[in-house]
Backbone as a ProteinNet text record, in pm:
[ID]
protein_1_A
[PRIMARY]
XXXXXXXXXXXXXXXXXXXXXXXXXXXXXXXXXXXXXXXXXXXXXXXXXXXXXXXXXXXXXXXXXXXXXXXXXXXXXXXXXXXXXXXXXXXXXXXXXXXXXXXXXXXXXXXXXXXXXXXXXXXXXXXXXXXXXXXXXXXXXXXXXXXXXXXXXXXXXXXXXXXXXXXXXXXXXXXX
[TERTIARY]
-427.8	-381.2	-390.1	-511.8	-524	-637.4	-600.7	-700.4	-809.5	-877.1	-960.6	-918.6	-973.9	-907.1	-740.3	-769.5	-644.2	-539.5	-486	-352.3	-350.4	-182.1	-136.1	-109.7	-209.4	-110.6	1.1	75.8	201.9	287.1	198.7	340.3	328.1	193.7	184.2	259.4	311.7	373.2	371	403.4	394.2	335.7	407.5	342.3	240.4	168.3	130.9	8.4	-76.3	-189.3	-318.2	-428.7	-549.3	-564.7	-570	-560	-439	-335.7	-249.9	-269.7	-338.5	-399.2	-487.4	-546.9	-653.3	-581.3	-479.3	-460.6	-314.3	-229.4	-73.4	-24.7	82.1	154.7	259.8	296.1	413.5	451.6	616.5	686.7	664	618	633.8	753.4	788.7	935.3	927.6	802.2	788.6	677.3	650.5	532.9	502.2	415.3	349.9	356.5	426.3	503.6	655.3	705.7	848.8	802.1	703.6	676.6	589.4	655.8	578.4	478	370.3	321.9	319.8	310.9	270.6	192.3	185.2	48.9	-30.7	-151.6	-219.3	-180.3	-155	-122.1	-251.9	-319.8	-436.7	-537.4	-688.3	-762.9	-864.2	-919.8	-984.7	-1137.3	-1202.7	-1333.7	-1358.3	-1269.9	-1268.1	-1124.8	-1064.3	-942.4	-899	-771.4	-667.7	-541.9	-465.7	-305.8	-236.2	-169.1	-37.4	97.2	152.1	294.2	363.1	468.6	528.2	642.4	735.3	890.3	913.4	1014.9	1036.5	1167.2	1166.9	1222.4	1355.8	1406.7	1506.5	1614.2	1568.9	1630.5	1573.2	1474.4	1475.9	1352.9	1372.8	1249.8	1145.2	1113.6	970.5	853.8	747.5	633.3	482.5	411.8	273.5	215.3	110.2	43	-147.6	-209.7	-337	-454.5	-491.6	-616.1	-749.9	-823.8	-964.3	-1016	-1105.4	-1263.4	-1305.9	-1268	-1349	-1480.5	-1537.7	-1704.5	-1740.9	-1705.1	-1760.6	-1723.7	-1830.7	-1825.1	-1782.4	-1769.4	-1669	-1560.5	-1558.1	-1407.4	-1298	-1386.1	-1354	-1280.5	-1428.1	-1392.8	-1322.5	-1295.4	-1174	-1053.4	-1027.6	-917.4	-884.2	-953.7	-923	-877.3	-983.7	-912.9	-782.5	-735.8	-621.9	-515.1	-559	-476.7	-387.4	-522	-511.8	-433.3	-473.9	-348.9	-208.2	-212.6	-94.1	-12.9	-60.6	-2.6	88.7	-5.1	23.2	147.3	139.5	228	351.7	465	602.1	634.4	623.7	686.7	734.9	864.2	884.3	831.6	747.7	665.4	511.3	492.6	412.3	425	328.8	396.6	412.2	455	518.1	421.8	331.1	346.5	441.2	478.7	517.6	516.2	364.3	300	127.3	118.6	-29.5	-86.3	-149.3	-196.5	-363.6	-400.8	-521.8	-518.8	-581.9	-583.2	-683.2	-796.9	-908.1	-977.5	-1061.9	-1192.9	-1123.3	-988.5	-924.4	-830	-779.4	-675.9	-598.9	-466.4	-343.4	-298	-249.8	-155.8	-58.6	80.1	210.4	250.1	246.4	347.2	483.7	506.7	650.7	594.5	667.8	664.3	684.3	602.2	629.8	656.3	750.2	831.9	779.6	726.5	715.4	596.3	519.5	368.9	322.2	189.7	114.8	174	121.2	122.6	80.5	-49.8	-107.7	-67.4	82.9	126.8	152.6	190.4	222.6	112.8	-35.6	-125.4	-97.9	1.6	6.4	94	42.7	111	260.1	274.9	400.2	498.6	457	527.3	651.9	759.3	796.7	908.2	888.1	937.7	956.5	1064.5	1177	1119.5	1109.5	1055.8	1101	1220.9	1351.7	1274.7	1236.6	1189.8	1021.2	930.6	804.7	800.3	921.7	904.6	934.9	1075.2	1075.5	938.1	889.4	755.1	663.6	682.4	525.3	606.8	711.2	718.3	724.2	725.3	718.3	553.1	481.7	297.2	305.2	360.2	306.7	421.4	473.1	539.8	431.3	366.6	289.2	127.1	124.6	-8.4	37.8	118.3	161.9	156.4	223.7	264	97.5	30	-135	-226.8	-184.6	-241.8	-164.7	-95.5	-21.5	-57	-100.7	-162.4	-319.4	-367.8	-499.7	-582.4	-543.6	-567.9	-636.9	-762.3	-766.3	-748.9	-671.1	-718.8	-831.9	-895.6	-1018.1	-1043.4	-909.3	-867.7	-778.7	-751.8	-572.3	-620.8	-570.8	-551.6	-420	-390.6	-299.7	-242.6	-377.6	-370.8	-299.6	-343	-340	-213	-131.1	41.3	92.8	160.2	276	448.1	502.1	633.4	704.3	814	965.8	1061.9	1136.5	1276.3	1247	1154.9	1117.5	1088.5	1062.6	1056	869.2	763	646.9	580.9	483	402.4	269	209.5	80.5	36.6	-71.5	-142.8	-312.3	-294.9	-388.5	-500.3	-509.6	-659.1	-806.2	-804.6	-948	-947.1	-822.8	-803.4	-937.3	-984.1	-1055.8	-1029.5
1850	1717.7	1626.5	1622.5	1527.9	1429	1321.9	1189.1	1207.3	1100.3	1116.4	1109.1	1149.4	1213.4	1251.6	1359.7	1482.7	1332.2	1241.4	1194.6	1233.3	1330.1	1327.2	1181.2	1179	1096.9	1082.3	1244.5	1195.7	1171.8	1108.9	1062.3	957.8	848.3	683.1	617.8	507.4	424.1	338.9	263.6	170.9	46.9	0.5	-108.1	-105.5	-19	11.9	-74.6	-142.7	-148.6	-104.6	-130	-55.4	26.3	-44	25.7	136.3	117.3	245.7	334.8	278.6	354.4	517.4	463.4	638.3	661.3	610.8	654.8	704.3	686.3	772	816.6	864	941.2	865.3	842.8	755.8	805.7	730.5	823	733.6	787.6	704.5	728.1	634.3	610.1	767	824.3	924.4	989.7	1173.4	1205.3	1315.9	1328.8	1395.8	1519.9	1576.9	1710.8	1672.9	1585.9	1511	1510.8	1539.2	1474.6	1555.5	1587.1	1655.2	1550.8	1582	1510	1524.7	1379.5	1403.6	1362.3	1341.1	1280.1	1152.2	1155.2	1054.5	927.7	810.8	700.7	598.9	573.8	497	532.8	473.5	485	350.8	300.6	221.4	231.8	157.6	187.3	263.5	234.6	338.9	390	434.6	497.8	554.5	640.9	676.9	694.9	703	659.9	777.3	856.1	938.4	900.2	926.1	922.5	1029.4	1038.2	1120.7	1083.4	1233.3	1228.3	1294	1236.4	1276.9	1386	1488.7	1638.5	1616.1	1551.7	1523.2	1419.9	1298.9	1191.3	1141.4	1193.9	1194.4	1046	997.2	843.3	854.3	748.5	793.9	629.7	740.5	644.5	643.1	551.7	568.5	617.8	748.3	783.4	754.2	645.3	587.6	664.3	760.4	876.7	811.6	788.7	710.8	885.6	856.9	1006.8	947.4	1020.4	1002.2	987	1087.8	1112.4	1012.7	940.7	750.9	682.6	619.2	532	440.2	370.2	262.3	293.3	394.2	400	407	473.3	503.1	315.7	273.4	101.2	-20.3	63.2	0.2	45.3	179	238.6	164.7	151.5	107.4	17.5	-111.6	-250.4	-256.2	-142.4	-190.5	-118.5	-49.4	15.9	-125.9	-180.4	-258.5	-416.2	-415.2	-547.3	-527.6	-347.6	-300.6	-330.6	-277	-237.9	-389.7	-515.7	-643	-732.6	-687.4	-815	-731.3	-854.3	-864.3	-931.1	-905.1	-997.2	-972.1	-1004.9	-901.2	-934.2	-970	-1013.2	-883.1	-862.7	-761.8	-608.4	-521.2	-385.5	-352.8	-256	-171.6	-44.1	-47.6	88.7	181.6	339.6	385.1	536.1	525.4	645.1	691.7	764.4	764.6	921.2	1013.3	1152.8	1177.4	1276	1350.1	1474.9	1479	1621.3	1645.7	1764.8	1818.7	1690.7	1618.9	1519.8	1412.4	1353.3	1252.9	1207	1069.7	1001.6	959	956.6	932.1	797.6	721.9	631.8	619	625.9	619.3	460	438.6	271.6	317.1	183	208.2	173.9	253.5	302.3	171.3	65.2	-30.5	15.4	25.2	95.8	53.8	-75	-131.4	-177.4	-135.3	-147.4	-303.2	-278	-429.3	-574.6	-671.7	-780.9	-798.5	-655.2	-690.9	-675.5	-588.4	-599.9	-684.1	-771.8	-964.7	-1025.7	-954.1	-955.4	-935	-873.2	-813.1	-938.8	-1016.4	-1088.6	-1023.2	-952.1	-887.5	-910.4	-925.8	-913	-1044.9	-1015.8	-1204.3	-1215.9	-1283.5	-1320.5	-1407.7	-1477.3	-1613.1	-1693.6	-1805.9	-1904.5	-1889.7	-1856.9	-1807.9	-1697.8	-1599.8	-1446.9	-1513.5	-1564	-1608.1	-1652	-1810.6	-1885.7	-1804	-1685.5	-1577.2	-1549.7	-1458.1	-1390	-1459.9	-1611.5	-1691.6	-1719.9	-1758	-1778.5	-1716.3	-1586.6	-1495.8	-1443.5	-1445.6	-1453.3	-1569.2	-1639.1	-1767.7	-1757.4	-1699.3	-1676.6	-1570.4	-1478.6	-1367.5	-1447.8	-1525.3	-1576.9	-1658.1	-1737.5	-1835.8	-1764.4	-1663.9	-1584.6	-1538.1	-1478.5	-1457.3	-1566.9	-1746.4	-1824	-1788.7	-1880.3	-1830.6	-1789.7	-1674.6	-1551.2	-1544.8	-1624.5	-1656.2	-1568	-1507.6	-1395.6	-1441.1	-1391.7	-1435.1	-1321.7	-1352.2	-1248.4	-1260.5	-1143.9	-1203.7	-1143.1	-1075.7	-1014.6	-1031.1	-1180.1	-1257.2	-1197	-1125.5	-1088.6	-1006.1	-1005.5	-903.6	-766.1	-739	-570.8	-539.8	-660.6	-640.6	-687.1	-748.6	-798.5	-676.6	-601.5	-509.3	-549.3	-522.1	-513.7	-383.7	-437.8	-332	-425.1	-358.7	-434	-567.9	-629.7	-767.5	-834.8	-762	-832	-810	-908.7	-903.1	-852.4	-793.1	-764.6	-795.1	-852.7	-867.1	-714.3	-614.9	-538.7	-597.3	-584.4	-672	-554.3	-470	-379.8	-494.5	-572.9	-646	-740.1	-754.3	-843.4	-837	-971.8	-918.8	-1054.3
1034.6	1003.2	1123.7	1184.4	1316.7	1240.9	1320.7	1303.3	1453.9	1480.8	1554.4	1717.4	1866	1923.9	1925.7	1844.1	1778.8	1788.6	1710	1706.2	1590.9	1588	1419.7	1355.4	1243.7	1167.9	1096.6	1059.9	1055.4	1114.6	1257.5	1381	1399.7	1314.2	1371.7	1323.1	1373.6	1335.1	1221.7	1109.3	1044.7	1104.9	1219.7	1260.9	1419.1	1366.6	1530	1552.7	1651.8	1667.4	1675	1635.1	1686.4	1799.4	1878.2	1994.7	1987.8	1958.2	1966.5	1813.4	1709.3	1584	1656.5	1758.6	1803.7	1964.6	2027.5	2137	2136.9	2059.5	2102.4	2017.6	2030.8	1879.4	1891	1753.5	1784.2	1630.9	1600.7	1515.5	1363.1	1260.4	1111.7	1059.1	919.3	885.9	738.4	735.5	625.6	663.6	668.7	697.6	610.8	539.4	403.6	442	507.4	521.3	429.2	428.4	357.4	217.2	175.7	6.9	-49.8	-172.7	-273.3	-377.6	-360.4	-451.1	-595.1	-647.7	-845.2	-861.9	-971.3	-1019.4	-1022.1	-1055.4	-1032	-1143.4	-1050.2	-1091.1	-1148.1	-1061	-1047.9	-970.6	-1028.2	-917.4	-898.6	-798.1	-730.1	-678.8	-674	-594.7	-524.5	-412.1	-277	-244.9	-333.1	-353	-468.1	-476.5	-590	-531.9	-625	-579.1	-687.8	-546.7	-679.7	-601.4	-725.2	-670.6	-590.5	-503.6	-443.3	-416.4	-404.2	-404.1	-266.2	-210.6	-29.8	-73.6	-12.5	-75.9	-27.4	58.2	114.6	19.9	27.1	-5	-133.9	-206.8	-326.3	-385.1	-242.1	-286.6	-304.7	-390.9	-459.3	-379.9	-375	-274.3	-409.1	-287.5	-341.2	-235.4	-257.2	-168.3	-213.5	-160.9	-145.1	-95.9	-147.8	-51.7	-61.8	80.9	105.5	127.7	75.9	95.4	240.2	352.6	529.2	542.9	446.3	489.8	420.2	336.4	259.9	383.8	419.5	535.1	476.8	360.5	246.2	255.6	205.5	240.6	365.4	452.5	540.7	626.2	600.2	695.2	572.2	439.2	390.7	403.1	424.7	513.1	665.5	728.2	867.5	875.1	768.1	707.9	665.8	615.7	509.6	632.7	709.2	790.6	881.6	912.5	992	967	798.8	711.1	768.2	710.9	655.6	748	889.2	1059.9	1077	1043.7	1114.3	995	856.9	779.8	812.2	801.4	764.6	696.8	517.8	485.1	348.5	297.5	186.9	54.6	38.2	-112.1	-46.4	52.2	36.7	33.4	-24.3	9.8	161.4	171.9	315.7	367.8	469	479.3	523.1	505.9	542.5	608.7	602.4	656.6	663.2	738.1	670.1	741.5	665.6	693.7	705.3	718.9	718.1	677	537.7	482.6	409.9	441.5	386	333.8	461.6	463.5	362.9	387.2	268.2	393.9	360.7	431.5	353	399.4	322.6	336.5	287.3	330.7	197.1	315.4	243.6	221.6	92.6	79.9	-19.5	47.8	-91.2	-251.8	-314.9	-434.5	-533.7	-638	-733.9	-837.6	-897.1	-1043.4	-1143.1	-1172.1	-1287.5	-1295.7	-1218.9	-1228.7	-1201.1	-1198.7	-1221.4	-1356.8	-1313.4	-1392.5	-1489.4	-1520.7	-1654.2	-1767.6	-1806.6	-1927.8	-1980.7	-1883.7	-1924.1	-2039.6	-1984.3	-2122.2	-2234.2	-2234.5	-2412.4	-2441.4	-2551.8	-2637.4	-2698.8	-2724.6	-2736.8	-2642.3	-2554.7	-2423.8	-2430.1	-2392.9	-2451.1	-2288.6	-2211.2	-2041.5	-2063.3	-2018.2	-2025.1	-1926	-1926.2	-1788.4	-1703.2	-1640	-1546.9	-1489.2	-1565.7	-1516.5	-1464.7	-1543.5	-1498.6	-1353.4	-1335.1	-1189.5	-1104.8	-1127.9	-1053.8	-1009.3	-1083.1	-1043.5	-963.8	-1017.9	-963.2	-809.4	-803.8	-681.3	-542.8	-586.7	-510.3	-516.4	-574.3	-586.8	-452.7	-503.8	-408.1	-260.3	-261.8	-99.7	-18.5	-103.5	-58.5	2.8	-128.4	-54.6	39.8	52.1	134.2	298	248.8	402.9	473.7	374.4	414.7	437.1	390.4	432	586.7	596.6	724.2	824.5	809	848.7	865	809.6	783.8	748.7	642.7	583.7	390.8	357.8	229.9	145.2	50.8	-111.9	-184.1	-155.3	-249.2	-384.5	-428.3	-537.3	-595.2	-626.5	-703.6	-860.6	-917.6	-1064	-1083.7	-1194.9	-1209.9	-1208.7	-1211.7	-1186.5	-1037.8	-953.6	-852.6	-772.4	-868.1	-831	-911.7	-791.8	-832	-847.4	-898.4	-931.5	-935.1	-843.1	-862.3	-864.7	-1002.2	-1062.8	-1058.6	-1173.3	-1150	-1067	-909	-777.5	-804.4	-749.8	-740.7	-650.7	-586.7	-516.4	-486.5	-398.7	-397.1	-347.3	-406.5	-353.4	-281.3	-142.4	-42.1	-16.7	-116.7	-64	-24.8	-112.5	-94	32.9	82.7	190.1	273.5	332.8	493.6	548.5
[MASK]
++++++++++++++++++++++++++++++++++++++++++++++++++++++++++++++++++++++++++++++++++++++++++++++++++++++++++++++++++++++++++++++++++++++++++++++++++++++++++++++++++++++++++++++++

């Protein structure tokens, strides 16, 4: 479970830098020795996502695995490593860890309960204007914070706004 010259990754930091990404060990807030994994949630271009439970304290994460030997994946891993390392801000997800196991990379985020935005598709679906401006305004604090940041989405859809307990999420994989 070493990254490249031997740093464990379950010892980097959440917010660490590049430069300290391949040169120190430093401590994460969860390390995939802590978590049993379940099952597969989703999958992505250059990813899939299962869920996992930390054996201790019982919280439940998303764990994001990039394939190493895909040079795609690999430099959308680094990318997203590298989003992940730099935002603070709470309309986005969190990392909270990230591993190396058998030619795959891990990264730990916190866990969205209620999935993406797209059920909102289903006409069935019936959300009060109260609950909507909720949602939108927090879409729009996330991008706001990545203008900011000078950062673009180049993937605003729904699939791609997560939610826990009615709170929204932008998921920033496509970021560059």
């Amino acid at each position: 479970m070493t990254a490249t010259n031997n740093v464990p990754f379950h010892t980097m930091s959440p917010r660490l830098s590049l430069k300290r990404l391949y040169g120190e060990n430093i401590q994460l807030e969860v390390a995939f020795t802590d978590l049993i994994l379940g099952n597969r949630i989703g999958q992505g271009a250059c990813s899939s996502v299962n869920v996992a439970r930390h054996k201790r304290t019982g919280e439940v994460y998303a764990i994001k695995m990039f394939n190493i030997y895909d040079k795609g994946q690999a430099s959308q891993l680094y990318n997203e490593i590298l989003l992940l390392t730099s935002f603070q801000c709470d309309c986005l997800i969190s990392l909270k860890g990230a591993f190396h196991d058998e030619g795959s990379i891990g990264v730990i985020l916190e866990y969205m309960d209620k999935g993406s935005l797209e059920f909102l598709m289903d006409e069935k679906i019936d959300i009060s204007e109260r609950v909507m401006a909720g949602i939108s305004f927090q879409i729009l604090w996330g991008l706001g914070y990545l203008h900011y940041e000078k950062q673009i989405h180049r993937d605003v859809k729904a699939g791609n706004i997560l939610m826990v307990r009615l709170l929204s999420y932008l998921h920033y994989s496509w970021l560059q």
